[in-house]
N, C-alpha and C positions, 0 to 999 in steps of 0.2 A: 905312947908317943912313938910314932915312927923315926928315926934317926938315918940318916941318908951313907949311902956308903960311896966311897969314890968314884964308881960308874955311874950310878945314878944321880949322884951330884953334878961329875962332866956332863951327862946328857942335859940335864936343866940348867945348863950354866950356855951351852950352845944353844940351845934351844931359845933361850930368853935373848940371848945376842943375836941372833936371826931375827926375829917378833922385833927387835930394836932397828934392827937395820933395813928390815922392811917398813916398818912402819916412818924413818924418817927419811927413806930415798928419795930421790928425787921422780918424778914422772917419767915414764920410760920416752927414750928420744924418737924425735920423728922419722928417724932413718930406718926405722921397724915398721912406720906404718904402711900401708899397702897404699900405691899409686891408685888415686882415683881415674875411675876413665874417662879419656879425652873427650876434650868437646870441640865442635866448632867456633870459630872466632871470626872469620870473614878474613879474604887476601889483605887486605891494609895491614892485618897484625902480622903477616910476613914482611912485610916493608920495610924495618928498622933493621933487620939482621940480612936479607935478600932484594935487597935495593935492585940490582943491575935485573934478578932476575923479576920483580915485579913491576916494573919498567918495561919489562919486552913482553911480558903476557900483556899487560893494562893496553901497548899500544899496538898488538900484534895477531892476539889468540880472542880469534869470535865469540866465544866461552865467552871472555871477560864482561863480554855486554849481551848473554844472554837470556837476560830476563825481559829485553825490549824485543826478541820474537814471540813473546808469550803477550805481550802487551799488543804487537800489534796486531796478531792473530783473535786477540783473548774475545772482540767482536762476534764473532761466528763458531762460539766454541762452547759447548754445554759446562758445568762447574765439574764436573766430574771430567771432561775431557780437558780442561785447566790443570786437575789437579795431576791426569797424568804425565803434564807437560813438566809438571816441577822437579820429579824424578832425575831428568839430565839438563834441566836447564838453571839449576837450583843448587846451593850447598848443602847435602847431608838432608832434604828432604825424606822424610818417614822414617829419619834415625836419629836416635837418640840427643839433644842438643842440635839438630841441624834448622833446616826451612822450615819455619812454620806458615809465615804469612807476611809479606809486603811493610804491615804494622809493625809486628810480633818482631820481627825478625831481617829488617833492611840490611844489616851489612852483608847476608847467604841470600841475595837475590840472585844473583848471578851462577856462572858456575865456575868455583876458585879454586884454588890452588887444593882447598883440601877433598875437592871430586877426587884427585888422581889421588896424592898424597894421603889423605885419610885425615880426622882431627888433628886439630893441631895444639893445642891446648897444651900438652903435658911438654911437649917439643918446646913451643915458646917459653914455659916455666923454669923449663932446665935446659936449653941449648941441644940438650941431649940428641944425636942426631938417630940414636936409633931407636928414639919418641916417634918416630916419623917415616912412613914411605919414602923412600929415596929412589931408589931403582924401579922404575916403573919398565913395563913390558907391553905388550898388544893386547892380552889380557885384561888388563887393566882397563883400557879403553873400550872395549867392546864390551862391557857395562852398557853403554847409553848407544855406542856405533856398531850394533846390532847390522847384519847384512842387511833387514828389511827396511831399516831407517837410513841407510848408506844411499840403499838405492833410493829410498822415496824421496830423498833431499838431496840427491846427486851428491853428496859430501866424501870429501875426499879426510878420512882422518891422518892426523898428522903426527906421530908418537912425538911428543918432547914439541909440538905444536905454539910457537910463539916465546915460551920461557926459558927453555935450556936450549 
């Protein structure tokens, strides 16, 4: 008969209050879990917390309506030359959660708030402001206002263009 001696007893006596307190804890909290990545949502979901500023884009910034140069070009334009119009005319076209299709995906017809800004998803969830592009640069814009597209469309870009 083995007979336990005071060490050996502390350690089984921990041991077994561990095994208890694991086994009845509760689920670890969500504050550990890892931020999923943002998706797009469409400019409307800015609207509730950026009223003033989706108000001056909606009635201001060409962007906002421009999914109807694609529509009225879309006549004279092969599906592959459509498709690479969705690139800067589109929200988050060929990433993750962005444009897929007119169907698929009506509220990213245009190109919104989160072309400059980036997803907005995690931002809207938590307010979090550093969920979010905020400080936009020229950079940023010459994404889609490429020199060669400046020139072909005489377009003049505008940093902070209509919203801020």
């Amino acid at each position: 008969m083995h007979t336990l001696t005071p060490t050996s007893s502390r350690k089984r006596i921990i041991f077994t209050a561990l095994a208890v307190l694991l086994m009845y804890s509760s689920p670890p909290s969500n504050s550990y879990a890892a931020t999923p990545p943002p998706t797009y949502l469409g400019s409307l979901a800015c609207q509730p917390c950026h009223a003033d500023e989706y108000r001056r884009f909606i009635t201001y910034a060409k962007k906002s309506h421009s999914f109807e140069s694609i529509e009225r070009l879309r006549h004279g334009l092969t599906a592959k030359e459509i498709e690479g119009c969705y690139r800067c005319h589109t929200t988050g076209y060929g990433k993750r959660g962005g444009f897929v299709s007119l169907a698929a995906t009506p509220q990213l017809k245009d190109a919104g708030c989160e072309v400059c800004h980036g997803p907005g998803s995690n931002h809207a969830a938590t307010g979090d402001p550093s969920a979010i592009k905020s400080q936009l640069d020229k950079e940023d814009c010459e994404a889609c206002h490429t020199s060669d597209r400046v020139a072909a469309f005489r377009f003049k870009p505008l940093i902070h263009g209509g919203a801020h």
